[in-house]
BAFI-3210 file (N, C-alpha, C; in Angstrom, 3 decimals, decimal comma, padded with zeros to 6 digits):
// residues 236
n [1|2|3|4|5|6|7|8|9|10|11|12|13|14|15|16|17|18|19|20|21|22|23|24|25|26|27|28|29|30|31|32|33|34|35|36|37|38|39|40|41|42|43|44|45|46|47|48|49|50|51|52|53|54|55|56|57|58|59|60|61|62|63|64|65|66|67|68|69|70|71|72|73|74|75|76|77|78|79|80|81|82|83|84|85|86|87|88|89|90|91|92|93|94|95|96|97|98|99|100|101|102|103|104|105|106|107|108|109|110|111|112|113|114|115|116|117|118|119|120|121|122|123|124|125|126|127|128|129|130|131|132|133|134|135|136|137|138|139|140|141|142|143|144|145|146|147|148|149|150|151|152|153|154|155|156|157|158|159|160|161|162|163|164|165|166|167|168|169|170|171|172|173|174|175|176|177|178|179|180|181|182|183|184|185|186|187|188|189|190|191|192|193|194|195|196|197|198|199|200|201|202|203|204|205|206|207|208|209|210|211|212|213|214|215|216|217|218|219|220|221|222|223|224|225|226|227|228|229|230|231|232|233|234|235|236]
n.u [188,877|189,250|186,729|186,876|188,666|187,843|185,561|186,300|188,019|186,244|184,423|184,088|182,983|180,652|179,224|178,244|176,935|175,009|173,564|172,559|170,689|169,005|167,396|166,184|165,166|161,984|159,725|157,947|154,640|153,858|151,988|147,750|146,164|145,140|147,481|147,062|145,678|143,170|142,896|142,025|142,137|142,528|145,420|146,732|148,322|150,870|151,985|154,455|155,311|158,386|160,588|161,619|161,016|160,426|159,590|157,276|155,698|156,598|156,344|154,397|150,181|148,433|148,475|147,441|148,987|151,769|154,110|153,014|150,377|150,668|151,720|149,970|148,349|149,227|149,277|147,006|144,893|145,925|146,631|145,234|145,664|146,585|148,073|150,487|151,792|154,595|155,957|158,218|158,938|162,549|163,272|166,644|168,361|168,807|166,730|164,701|164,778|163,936|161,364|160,423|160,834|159,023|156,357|154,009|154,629|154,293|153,365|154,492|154,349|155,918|158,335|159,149|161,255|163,187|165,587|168,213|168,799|168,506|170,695|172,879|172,913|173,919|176,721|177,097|179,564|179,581|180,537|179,934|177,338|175,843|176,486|174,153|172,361|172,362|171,390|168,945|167,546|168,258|166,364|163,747|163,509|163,317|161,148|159,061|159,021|159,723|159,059|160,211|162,301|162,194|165,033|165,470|167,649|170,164|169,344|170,768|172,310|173,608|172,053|170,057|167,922|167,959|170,223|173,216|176,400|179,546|178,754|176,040|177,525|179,410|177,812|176,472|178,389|178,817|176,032|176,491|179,152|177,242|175,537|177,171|178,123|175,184|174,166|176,483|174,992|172,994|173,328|173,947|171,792|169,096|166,509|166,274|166,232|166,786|166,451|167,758|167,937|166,675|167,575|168,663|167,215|164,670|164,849|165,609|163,313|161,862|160,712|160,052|161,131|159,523|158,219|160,182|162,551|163,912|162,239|160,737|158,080|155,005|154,902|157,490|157,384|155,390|157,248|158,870|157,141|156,208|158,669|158,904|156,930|157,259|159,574|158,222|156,329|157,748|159,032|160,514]
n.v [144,829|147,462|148,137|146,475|147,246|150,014|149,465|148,403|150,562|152,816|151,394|151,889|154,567|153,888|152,023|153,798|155,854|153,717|153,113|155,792|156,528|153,859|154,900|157,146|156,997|156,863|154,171|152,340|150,930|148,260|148,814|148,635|146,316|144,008|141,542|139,649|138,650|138,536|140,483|142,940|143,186|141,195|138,931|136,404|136,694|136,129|137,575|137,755|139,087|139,034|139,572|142,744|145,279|147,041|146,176|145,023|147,143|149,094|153,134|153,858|153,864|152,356|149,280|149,732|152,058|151,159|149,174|146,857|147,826|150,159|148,525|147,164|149,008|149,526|147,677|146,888|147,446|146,132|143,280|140,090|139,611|137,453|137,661|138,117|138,874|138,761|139,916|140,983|143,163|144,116|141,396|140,025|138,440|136,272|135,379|136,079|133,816|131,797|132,252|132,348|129,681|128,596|128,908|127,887|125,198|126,790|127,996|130,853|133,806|135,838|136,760|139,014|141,065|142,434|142,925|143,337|145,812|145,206|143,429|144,986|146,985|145,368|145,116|142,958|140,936|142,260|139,825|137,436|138,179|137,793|135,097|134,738|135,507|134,071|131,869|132,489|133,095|130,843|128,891|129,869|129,914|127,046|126,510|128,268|128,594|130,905|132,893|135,455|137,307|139,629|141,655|144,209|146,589|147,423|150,708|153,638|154,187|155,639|158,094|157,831|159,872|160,016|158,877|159,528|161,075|159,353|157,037|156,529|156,990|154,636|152,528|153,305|152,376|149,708|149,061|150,010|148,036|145,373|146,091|145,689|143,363|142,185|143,042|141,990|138,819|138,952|139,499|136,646|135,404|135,038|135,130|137,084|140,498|143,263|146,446|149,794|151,207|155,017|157,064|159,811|160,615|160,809|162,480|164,744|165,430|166,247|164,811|163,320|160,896|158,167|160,007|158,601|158,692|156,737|155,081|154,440|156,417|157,325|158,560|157,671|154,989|155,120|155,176|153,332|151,009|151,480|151,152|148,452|147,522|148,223|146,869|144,116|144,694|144,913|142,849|139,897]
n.w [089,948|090,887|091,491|094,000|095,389|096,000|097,211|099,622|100,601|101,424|102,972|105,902|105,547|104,472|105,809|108,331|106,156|104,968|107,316|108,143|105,559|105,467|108,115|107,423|105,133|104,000|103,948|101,753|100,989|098,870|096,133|095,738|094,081|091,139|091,131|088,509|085,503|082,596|080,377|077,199|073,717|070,254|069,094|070,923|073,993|076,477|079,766|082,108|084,899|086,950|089,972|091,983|094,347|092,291|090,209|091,742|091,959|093,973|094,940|093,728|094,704|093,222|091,253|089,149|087,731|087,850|086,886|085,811|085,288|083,597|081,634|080,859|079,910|077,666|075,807|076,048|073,673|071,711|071,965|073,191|076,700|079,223|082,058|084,702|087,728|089,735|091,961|094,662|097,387|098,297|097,718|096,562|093,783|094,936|095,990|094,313|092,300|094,110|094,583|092,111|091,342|092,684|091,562|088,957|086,245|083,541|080,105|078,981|077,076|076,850|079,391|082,122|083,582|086,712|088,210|090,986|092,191|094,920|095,230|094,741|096,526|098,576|097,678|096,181|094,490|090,522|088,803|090,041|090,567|087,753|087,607|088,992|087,590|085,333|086,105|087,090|084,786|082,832|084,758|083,762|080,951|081,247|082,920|081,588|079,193|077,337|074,427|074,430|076,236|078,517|080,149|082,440|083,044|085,473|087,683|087,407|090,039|091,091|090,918|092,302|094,155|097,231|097,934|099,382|098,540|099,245|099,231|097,012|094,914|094,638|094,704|092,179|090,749|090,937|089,405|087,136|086,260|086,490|084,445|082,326|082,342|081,947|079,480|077,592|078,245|077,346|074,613|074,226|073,844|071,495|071,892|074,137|075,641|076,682|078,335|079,622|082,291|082,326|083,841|083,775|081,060|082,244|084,016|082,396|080,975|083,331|085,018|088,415|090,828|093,163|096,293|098,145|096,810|095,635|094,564|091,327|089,862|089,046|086,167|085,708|085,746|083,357|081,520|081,255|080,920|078,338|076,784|077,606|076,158|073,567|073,627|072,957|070,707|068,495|068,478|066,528]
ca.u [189,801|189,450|185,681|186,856|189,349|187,399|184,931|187,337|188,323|185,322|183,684|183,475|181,962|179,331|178,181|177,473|175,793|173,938|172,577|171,724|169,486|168,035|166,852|165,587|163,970|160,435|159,100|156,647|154,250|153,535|150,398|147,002|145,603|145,063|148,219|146,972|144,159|142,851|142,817|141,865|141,494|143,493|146,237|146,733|150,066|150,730|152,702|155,148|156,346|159,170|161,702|161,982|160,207|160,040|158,584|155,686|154,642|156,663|156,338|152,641|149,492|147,742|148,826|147,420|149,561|152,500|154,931|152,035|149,162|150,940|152,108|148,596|147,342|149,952|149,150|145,888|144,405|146,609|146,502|144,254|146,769|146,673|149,142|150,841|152,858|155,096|157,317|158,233|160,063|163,309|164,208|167,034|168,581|168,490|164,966|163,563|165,106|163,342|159,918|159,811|160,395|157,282|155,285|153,740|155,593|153,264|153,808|154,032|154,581|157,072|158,673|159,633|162,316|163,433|166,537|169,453|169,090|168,814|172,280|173,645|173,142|174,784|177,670|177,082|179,912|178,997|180,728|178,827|175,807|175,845|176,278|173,361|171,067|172,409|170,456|167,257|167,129|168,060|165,670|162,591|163,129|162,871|159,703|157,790|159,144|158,946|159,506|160,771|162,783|163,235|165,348|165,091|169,121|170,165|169,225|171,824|171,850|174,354|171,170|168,479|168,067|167,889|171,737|174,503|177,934|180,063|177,119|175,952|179,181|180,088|176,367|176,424|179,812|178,608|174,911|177,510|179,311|176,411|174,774|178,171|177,724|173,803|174,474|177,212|174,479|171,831|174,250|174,325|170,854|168,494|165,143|166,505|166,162|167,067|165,988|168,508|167,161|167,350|167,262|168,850|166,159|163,217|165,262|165,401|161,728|161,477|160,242|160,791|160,975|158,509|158,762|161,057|163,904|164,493|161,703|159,893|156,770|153,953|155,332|158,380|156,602|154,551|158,346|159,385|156,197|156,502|159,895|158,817|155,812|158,007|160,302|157,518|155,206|158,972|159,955|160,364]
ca.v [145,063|148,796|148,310|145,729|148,211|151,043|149,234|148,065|151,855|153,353|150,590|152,568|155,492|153,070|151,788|155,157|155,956|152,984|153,406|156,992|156,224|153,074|155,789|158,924|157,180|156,185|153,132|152,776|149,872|147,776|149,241|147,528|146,236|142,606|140,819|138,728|138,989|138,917|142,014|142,985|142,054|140,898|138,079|135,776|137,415|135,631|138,058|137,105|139,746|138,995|140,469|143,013|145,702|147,978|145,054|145,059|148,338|150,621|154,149|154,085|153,585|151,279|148,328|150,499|153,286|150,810|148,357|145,883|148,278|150,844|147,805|146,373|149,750|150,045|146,645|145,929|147,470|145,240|142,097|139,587|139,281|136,473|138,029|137,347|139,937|137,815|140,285|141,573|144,234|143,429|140,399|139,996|137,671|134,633|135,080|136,285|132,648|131,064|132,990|132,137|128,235|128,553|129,143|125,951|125,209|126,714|129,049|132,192|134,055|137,231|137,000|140,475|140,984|143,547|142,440|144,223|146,982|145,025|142,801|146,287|147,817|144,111|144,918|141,767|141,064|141,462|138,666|136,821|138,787|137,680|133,559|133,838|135,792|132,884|130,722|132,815|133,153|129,597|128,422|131,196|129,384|125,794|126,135|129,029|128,230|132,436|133,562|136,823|137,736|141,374|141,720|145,089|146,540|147,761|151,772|153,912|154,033|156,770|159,306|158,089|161,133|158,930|158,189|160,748|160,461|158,397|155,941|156,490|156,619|153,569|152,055|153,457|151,598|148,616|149,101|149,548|146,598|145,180|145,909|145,459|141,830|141,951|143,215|140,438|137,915|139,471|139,236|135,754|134,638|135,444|135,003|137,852|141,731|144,505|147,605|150,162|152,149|155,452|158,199|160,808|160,557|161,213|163,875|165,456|165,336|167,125|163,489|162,963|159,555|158,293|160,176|158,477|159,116|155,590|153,767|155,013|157,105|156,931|158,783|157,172|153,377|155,157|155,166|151,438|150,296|152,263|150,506|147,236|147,362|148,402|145,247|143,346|144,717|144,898|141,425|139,020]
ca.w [091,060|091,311|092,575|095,065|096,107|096,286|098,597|100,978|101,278|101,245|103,795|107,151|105,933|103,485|106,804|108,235|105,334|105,218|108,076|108,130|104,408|105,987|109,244|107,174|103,814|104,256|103,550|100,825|100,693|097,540|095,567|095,712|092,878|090,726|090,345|087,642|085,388|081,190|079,410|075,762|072,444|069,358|068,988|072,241|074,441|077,973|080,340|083,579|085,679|088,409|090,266|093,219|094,611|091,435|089,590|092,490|091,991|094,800|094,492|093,466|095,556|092,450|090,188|087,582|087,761|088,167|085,549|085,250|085,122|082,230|080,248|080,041|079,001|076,653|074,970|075,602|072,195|070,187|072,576|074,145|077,500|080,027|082,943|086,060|088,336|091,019|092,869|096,294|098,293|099,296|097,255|095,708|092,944|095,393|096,449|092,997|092,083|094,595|094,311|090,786|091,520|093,592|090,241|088,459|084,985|081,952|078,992|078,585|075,630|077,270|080,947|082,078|084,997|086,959|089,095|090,771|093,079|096,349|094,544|094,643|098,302|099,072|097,058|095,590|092,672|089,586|088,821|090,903|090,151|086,532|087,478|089,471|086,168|084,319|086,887|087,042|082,859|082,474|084,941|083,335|080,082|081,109|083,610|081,409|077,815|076,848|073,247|074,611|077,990|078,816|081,028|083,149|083,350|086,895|087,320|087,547|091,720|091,638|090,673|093,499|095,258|098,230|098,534|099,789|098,148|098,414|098,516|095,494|093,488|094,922|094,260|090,645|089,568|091,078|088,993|085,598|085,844|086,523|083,020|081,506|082,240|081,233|078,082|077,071|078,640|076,354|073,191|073,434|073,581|070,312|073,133|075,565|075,522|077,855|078,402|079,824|083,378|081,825|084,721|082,790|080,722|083,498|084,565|081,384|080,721|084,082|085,842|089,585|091,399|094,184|097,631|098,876|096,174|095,762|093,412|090,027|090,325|087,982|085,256|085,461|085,261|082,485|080,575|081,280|080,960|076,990|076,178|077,303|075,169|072,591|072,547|072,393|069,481|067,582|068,065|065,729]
c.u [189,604|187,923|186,038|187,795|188,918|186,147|185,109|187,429|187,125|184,532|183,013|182,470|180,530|178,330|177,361|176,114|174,404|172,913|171,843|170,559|168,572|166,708|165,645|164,959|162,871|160,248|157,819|156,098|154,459|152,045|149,687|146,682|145,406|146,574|148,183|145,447|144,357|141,976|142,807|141,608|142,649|144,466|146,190|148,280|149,516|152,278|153,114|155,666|157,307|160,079|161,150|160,784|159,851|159,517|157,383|155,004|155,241|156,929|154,859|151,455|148,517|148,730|149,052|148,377|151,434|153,435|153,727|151,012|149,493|151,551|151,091|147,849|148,330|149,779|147,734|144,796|145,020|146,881|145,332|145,261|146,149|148,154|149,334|151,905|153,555|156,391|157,063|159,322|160,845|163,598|164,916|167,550|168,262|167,012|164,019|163,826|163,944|161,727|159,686|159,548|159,184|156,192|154,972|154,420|154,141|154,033|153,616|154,981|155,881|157,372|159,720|160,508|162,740|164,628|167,844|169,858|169,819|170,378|172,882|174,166|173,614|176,060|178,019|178,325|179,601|179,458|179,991|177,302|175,178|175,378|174,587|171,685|171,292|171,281|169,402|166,985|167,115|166,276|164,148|162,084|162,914|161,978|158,169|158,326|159,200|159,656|160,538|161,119|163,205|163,448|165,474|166,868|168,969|170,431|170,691|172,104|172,959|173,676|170,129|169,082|167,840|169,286|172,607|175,624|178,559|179,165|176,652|176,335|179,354|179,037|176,150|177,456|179,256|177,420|175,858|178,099|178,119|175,620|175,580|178,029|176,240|173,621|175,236|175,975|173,632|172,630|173,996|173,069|169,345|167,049|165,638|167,822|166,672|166,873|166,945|167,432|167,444|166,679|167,311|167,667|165,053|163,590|165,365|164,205|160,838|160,732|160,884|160,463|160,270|159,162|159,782|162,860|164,353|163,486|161,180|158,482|156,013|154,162|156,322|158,159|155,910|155,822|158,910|158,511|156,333|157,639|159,728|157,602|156,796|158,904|159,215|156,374|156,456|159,326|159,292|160,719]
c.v [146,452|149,217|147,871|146,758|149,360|150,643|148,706|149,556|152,372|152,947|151,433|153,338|155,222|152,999|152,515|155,692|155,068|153,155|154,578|156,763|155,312|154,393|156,941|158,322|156,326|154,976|152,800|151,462|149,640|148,110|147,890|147,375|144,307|142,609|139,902|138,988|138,534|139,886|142,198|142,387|142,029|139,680|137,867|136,350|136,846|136,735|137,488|138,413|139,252|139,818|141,129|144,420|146,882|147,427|145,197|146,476|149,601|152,003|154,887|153,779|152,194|150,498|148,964|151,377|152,828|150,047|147,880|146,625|149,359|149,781|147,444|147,420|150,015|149,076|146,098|146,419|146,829|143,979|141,631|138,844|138,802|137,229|137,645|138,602|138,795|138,715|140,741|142,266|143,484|142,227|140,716|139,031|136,415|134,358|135,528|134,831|131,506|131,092|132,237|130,257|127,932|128,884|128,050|125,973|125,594|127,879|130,256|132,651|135,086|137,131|138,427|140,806|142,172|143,105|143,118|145,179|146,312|143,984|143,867|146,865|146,297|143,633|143,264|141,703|140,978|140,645|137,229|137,284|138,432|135,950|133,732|134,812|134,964|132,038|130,919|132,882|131,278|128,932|129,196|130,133|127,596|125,955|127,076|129,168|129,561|132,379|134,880|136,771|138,978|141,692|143,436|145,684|147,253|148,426|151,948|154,673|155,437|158,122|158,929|159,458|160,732|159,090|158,914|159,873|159,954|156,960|155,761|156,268|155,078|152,517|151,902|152,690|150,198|147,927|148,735|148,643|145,798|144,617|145,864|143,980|141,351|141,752|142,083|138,825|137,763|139,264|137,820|134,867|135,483|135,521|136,180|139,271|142,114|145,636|148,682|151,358|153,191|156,560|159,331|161,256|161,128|162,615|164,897|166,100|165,920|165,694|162,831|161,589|159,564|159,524|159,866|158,495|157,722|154,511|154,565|155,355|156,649|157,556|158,089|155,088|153,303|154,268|154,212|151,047|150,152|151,058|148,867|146,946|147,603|147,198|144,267|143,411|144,829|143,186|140,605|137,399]
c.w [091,659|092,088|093,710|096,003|096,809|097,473|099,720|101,158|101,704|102,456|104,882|106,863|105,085|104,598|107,441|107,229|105,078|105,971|108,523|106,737|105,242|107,122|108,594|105,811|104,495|103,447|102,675|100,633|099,261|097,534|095,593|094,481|092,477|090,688|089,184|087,216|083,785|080,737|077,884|074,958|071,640|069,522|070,799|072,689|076,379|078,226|081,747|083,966|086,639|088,809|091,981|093,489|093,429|090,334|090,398|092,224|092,629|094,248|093,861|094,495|095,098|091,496|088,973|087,149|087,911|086,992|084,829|084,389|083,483|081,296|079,556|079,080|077,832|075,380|074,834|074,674|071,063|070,607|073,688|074,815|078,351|080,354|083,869|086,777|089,629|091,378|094,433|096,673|098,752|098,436|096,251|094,729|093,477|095,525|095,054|092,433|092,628|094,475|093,250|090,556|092,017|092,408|089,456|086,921|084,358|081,055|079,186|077,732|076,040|078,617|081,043|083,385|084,849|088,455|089,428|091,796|094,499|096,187|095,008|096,336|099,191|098,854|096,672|094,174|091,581|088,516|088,903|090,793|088,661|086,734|088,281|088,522|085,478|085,000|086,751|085,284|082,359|082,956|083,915|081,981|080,381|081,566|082,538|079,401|076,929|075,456|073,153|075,748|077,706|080,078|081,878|083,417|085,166|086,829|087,623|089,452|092,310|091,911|091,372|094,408|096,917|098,977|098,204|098,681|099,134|098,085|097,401|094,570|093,269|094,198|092,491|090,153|089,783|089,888|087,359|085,415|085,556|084,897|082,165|081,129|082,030|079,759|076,958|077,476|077,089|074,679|072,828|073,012|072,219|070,986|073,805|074,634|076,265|078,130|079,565|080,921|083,097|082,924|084,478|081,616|081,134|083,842|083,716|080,907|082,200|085,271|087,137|090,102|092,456|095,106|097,954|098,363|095,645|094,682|092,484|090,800|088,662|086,423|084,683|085,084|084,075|081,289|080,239|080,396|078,811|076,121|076,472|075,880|073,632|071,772|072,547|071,202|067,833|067,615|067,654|065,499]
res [x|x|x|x|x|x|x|x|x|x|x|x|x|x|x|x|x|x|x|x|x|x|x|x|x|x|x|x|x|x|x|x|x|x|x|x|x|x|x|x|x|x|x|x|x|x|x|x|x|x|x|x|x|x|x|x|x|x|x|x|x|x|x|x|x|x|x|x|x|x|x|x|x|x|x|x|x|x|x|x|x|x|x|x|x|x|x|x|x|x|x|x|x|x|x|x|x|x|x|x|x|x|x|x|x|x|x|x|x|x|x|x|x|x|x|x|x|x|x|x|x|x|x|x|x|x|x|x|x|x|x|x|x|x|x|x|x|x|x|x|x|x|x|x|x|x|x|x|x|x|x|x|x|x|x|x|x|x|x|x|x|x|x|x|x|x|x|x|x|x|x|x|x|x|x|x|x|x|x|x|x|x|x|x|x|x|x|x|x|x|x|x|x|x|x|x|x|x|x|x|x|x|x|x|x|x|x|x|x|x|x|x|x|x|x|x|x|x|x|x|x|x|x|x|x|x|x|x|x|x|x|x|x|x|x|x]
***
């Protein structure tokens, strides 16, 4: 109630804001590189990326230097990986839904998601933001059968250097519910991880975000990339 409240008050000068960020941040393509490929040696590991534009890569110029590209190097001395990257700028929960239907049913061993932001700058409820990760996790496991889901939590949007106050504030409470209701998701299924966007973190370690204030840079993809690899050479 006290979000819904606070973004009814707040509204006019959101829009403002809105539209001054939209005006003054730059636009950063998606890096080039393979989306899909087999890498390394050791035990067989099939990877899925999906999700939104910090799943594709933005903030980098290469793949390599991106989620995909530092997970593979992070795994591929202890796996022979069969991968897949399927994201895009700009979608959010409905269209990472739909994207991913567009993929043919087979296995893979880990599906890795990154969902949330563009939910967020839509003040999407997360309420409502939760029924429709039930939909994309449900569907994930019937078409791609994974052993593992890590799910990607939603950063903390109050610390892009991107987005003035009250923007931000407002952005960040929305991002916490958010992973309030991830977290309880993640509790109930014994298949499905999460990994917590840890900005504080980056910032600690002296680690700035792309250009444009708004997506992970190459250090900061190094750090994901780290913790996903992590729940997967841990799980059991």
């Amino acid at each position: 109630m006290l979000l819904k409240l606070s973004t009814i008050a707040l509204l006019p000068i959101l829009i403002i804001q809105g539209y001054q960020v939209k005006k003054k941040t730059p636009v950063l393509p998606e890096p080039q590189g393979a989306r899909e490929g087999h890498v390394g040696t050791g035990p067989v590991l099939s990877i899925l990326i999906v999700g939104d534009s910090a799943a594709a890569g933005v903030g980098v110029e290469h793949q390599a230097d991106a989620l995909s590209g530092a997970l593979l190097e992070e795994l591929a001395t202890k796996f022979e990986i069969t991968w897949k990257l399927h994201a895009k700028t700009g979608h959010d929960s409905a269209k990472i839904i739909q994207a991913v239907k567009q993929l043919e049913q087979q296995h893979y061993d880990v599906v890795v998601s990154s969902v949330g932001v563009n939910d967020v700058t839509k003040l999407m409820c997360p309420n409502q933001w939760i029924k429709k990760q039930r939909e994309l996790y449900r569907y994930v496991e019937q078409q791609f059968t994974p052993q593992l889901i890590i799910a990607t939590g939603v950063p903390p949007m109050d610390m892009f250097p991107a987005l003035p106050n009250p923007l931000a504030w407002l952005f960040g409470q929305y991002a916490k519910k958010m992973n309030e209701k991830l977290a309880e998701l993640v509790r109930e299924k014994s298949n499905m991880q999460w990994i917590e966007y840890d900005i504080e973190q980056y910032q600690q370690l002296n680690l700035d975000m792309a250009s444009d204030g708004f997506h992970p840079s190459k250090a900061v993809y190094a750090l994901w990339a780290k913790a996903v690899a992590d729940k997967i050479t841990s799980y059991d």
